[in-house]
C-alpha positions in Angstrom: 3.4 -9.7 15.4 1.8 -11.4 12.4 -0.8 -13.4 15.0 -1.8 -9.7 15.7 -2.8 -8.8 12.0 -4.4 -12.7 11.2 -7.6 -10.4 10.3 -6.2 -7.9 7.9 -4.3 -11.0 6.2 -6.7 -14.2 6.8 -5.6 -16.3 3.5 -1.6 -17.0 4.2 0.7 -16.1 6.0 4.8 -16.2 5.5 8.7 -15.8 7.2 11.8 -14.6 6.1 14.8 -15.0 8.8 18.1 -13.6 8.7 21.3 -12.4 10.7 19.6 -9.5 12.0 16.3 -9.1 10.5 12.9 -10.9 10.5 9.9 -10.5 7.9 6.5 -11.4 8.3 3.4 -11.2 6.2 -0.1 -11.9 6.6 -1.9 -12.2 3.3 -5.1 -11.4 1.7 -4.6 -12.7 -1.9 -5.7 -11.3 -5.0 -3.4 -12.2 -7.7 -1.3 -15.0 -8.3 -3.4 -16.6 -5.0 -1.4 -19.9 -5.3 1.9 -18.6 -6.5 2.5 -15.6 -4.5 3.0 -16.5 -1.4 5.7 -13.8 0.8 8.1 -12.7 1.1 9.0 -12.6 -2.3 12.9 -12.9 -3.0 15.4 -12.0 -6.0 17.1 -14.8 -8.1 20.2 -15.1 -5.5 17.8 -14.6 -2.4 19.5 -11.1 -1.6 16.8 -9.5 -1.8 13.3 -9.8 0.7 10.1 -7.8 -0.3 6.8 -7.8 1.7 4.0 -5.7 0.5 0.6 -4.9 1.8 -1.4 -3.4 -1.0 -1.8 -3.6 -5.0 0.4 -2.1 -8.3 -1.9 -1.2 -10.6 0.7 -0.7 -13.7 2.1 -4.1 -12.9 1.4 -5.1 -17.2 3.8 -2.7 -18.3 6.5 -3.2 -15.2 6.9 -6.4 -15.8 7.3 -6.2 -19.6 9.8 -3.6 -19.2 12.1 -5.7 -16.3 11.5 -8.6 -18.7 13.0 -6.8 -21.4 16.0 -5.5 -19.2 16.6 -9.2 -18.6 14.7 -9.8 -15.1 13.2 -13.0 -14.7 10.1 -13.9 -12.7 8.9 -17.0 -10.9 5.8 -15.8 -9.6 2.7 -14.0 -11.4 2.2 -11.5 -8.2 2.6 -7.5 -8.8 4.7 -8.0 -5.4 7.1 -9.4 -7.4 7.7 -6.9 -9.5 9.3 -4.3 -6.2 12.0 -7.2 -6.2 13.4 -6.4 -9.6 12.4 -2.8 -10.0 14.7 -2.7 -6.7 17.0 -4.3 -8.2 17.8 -1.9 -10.9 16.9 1.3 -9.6 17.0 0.8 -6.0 15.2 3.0 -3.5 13.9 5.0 -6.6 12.2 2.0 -7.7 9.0 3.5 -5.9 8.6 6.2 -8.2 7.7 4.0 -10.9 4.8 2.3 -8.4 1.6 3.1 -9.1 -0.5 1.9 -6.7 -1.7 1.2 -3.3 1.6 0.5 -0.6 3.0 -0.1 2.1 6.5 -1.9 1.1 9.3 -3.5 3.1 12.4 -4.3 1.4 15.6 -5.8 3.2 19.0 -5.9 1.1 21.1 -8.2 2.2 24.0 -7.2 0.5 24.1 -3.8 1.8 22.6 -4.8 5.3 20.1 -2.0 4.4 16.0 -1.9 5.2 13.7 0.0 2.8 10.5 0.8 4.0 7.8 2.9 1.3 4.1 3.6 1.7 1.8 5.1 -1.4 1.6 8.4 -2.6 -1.8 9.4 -0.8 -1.4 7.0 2.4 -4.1 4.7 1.5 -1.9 1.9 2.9 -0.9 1.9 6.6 2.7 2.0 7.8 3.7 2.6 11.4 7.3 2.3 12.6 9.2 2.6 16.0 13.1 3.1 17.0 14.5 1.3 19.9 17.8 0.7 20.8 19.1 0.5 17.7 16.4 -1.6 16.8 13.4 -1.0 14.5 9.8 -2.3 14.5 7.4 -2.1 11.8 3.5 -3.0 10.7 0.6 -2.0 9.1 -0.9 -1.5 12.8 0.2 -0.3 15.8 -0.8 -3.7 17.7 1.8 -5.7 15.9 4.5 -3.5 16.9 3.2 -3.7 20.7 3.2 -7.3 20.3 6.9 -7.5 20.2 7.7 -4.2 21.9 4.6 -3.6 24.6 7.3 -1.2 26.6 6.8 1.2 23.7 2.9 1.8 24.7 3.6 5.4 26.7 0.7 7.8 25.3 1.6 10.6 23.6 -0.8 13.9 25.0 -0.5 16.0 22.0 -1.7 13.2 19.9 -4.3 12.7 21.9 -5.3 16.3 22.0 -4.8 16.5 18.1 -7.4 13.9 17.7 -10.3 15.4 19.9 -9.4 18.4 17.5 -9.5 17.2 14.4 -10.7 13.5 14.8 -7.9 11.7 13.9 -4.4 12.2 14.7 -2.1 13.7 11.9 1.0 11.9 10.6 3.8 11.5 11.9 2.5 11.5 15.4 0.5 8.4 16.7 -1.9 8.0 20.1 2.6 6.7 21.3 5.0 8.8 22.1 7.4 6.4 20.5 5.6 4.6 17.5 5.6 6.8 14.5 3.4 6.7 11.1 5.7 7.0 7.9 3.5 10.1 6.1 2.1 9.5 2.8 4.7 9.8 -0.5 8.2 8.8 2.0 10.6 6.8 2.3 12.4 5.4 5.2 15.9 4.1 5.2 17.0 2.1 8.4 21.4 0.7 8.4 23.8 0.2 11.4 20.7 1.2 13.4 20.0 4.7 12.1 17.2 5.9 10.6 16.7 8.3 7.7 13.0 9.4 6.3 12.5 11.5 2.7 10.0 12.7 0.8 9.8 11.1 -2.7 6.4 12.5 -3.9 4.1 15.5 -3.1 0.4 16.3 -5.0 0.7 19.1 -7.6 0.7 22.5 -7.4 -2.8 23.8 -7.3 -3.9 25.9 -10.2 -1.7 24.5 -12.7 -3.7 22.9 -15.4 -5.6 25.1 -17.8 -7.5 23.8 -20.3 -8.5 25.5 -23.4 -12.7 24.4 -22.7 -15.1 23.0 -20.5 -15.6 20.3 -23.4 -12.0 19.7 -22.9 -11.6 19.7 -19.1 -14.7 17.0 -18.8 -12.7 15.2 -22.0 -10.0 14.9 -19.4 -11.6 13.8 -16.6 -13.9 11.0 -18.1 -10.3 9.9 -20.0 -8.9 10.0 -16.2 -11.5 8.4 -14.7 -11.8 5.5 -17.3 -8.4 4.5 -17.3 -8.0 4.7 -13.2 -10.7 2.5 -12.9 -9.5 -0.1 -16.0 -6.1 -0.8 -14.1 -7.7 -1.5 -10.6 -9.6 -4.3 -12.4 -6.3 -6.5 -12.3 -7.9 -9.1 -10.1 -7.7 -13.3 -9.8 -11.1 -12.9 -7.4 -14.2 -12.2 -8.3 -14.5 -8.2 -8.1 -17.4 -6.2 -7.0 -18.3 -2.4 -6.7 -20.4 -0.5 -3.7 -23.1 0.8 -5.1 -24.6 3.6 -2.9 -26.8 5.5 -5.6 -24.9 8.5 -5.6 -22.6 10.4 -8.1 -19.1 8.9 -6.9 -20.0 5.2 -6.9 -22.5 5.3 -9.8 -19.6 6.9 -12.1 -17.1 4.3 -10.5 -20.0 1.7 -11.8 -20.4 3.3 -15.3 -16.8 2.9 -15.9 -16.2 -0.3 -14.4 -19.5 -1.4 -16.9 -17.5 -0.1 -20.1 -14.8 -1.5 -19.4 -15.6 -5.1 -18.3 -17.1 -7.5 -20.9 -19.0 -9.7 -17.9 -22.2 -7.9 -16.2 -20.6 -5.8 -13.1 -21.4 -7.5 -9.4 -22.9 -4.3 -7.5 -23.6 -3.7 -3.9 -26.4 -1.1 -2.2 -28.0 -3.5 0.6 -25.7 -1.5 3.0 -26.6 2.1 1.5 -30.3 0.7 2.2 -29.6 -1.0 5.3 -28.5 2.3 6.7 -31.4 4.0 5.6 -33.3 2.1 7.6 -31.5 2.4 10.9 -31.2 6.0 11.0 -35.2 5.8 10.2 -35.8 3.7 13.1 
């Protein structure tokens, strides 16, 4: 399963094997490159985490486990899932903020916990069989250890020539399932049990006092989503394609950075010129 996804993870790659479960991660690492290799355990081992993605409020996580009396042996934001888990348990992904898709096996309770982000940006797919459950950030791993469960699902199908993609739950499989954007999944004694944990606000429902105030807002929004996705022990970037969305994302990656920002617009250009040609 993990040879499947060697290109979405090409840095490292990791194992955890128990009485009735396996874990496997293929990494692409960002922080704590060295020291945060998966899966990522508790203090007594009980509990496994793998994680595909980023937590952007990792600073203030880990200062408030620390101060709860957690202790850490890595610098990763995976990390941080292991004790949150520990003392909340599954509502430890409300406190995530961030980019998911999160596996977390309990040993002491014999209990897996799978989460994925608020908005989806993280994939998760997932499949029941015989009491058995599969799981991966693409379909291909799961048919990797379960090719039986490749029997194409129509209405899928007919949902994508619709719309042009094909909406969650349902995947191009009958029997392989995407986990929708702000759930949870709970899988024990074979069973599954999915739950929403998150939903966008109500429309209509902010009303500021001014114009002044509303753009007030959004460059104070905008600022400080950008400042925490600059958590990073790589060299980041930013695309660059000239208009409004990336040259804002620019601007506030610029004021809040103290080293010149690394920009990107050969591909903006480069596709100029093929659709000129």
């Amino acid at each position: 399963m993990c040879n499947a996804l060697i290109h979405r993870g090409p840095d490292d790659e990791g194992y955890y094997v128990g009485e009735g479960v396996g874990l496997g991660m293929r990494r692409l690492s960002i922080i704590d490159i060295s020291g945060g290799c998966q899966p990522i355990h508790s203090e007594n081992q009980e509990i496994w985490v793998v994680f595909n993605g980023e937590i952007y409020n990792l600073p203030e996580l880990r200062s408030e486990l620390q101060s709860q009396g957690h202790h850490f042996y890595t610098n990763t934001d995976t990390e941080v899932i292991v004790h949150l888990y520990e003392q909340f348990g599954v509502e430890c992904v409300r406190k995530l903020r961030g980019m998911f898709g999160i596996a977390v096996w309990d040993e002491r309770h014999r209990n897996l916990l799978l989460a994925r982000d608020r908005l989806g940006k993280k994939p998760l797919h997932y499949a029941l069989q015989q009491g058995k459950l599969y799981f991966g950030s693409e379909i291909k791993s799961i048919l990797a250890a379960a090719p039986e469960l490749a029997s194409v699902n129509p209405q899928a199908l007919l949902e994508c020539l619709d719309f042009g993609y094909v909406p969650d739950p349902l995947t191009a499989y009958t029997r392989i399932h995407k986990l929708p954007p702000g759930h949870l999944l709970e899988f024990k004694d074979g069973k599954i049990s999915v739950c929403q944990y998150s939903d966008l606000p109500a429309y209509d429902t902010y009303f500021p006092n001014s114009e002044e105030e509303c753009l007030e807002e959004l460059d104070r929004r905008l600022f400080e989503a950008t400042r925490i996705r600059l958590i990073s022990d790589v060299p980041l970037g930013a695309f660059l394609s000239g208009g409004v969305d990336s040259s804002t994302v620019v601007a506030m990656v610029s004021r809040a950075s103290s080293e010149p920002v690394t920009s990107c617009w050969s591909c903006w250009t480069d596709w100029i010129r093929a659709s000129r040609s």
